[in-house]
Backbone as a ProteinNet text record, in pm:
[ID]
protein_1_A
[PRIMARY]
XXXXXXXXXXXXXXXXXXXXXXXXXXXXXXXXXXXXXXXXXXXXXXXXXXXXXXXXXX
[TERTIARY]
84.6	0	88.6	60.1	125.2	103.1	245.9	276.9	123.6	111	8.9	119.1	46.2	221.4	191.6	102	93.1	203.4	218.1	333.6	461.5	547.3	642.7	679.4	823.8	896.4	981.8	1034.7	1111.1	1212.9	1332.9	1460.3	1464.8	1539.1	1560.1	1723.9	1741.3	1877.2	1987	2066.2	2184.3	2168.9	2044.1	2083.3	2154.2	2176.7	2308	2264.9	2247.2	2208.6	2257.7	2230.5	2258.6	2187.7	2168.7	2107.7	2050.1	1890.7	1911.1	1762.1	1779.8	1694.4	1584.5	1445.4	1421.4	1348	1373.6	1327.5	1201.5	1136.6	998.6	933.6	995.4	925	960.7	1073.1	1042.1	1117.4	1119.1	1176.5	1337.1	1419.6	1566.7	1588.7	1671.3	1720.3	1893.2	1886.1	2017.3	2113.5	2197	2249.2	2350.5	2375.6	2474.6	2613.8	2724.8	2855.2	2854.9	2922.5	2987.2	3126.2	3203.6	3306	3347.7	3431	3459.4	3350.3	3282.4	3187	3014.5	3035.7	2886.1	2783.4	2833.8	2718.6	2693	2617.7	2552.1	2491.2	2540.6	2459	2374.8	2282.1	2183.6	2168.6	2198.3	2179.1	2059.5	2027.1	1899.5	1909.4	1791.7	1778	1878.1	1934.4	1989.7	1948.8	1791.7	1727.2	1594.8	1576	1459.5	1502.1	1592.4	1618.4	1524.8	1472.1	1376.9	1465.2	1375.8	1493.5	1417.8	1371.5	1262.2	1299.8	1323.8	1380.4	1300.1	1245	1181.3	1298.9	1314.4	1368.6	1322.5	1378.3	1317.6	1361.9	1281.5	1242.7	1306.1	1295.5	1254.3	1376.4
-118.4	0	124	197.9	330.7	435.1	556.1	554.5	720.4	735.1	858.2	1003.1	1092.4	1188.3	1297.6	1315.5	1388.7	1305.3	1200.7	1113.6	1110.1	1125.9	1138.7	1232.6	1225.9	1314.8	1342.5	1488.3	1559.2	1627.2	1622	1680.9	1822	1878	2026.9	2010	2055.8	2127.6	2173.2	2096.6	2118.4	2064	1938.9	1831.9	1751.3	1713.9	1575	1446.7	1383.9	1235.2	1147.1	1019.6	874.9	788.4	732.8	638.5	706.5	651.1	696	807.9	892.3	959.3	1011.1	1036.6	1092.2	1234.7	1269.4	1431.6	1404.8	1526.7	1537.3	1578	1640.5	1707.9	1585.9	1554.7	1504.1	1326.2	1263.4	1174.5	1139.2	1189.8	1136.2	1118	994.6	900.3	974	974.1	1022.3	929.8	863.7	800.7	824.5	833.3	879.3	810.5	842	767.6	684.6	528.8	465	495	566.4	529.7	694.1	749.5	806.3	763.3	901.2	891.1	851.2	838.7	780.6	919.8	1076.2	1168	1227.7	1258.8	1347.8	1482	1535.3	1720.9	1709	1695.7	1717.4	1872.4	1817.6	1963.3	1973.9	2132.7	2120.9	2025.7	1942.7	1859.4	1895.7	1804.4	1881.7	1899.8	1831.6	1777	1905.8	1930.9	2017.3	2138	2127.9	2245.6	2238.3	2110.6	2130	2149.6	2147.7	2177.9	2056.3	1950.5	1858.3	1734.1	1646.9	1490.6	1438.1	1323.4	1209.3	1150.2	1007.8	879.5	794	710.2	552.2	475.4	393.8	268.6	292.4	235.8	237.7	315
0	0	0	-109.1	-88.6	-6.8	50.2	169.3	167.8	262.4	250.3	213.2	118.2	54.4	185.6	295.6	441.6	477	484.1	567.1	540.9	403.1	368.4	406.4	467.8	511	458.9	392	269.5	354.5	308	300.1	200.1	233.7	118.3	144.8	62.8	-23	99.3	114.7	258	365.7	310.9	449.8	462.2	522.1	518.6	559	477.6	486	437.3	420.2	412.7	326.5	229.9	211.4	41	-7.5	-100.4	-133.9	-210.2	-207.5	-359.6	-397.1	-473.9	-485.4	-644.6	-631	-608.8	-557.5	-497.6	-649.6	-701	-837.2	-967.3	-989.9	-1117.7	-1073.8	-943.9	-937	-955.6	-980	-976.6	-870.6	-842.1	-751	-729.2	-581.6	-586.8	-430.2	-420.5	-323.4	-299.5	-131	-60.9	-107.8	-137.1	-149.2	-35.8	-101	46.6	56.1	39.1	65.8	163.7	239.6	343.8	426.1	485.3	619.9	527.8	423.4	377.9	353.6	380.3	432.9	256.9	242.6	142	146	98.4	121.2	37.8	31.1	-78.1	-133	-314.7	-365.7	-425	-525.6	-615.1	-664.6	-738.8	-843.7	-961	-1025.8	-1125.9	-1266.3	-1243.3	-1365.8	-1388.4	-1220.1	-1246.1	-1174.1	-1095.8	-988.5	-900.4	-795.6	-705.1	-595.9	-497.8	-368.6	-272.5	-306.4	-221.1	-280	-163.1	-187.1	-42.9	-121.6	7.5	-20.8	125.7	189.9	11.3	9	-79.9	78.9	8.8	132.3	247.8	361.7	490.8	611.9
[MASK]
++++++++++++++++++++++++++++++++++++++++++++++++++++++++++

């Protein structure tokens, strides 16, 4: 069952996270490097220039 979009919880542009993420606006998938400390700054989209990324899976 898909997740309710009130429930998804969105990142913007200079957070630092882990794992993998998509644009809120046009979907691109973007994942944290493994190799140093694993962290990711999330930038604009580079496809649409959004500034909004949900979690993928859990």
């Amino acid at each position: 069952m898909p997740q309710d979009p009130a429930q998804v919880e969105t990142f913007t542009v200079g957070d630092e996270v882990t794992g993998s993420f998509r644009c809120a606006e046009c979907d691109l998938l973007v994942t944290s490097p493994t190799e140093n400390d694993g962290v990711l700054v999330l930038p604009a989209c580079p496809l649409c220039h959004s500034e909004s990324w949900r979690r993928v899976g859990a």
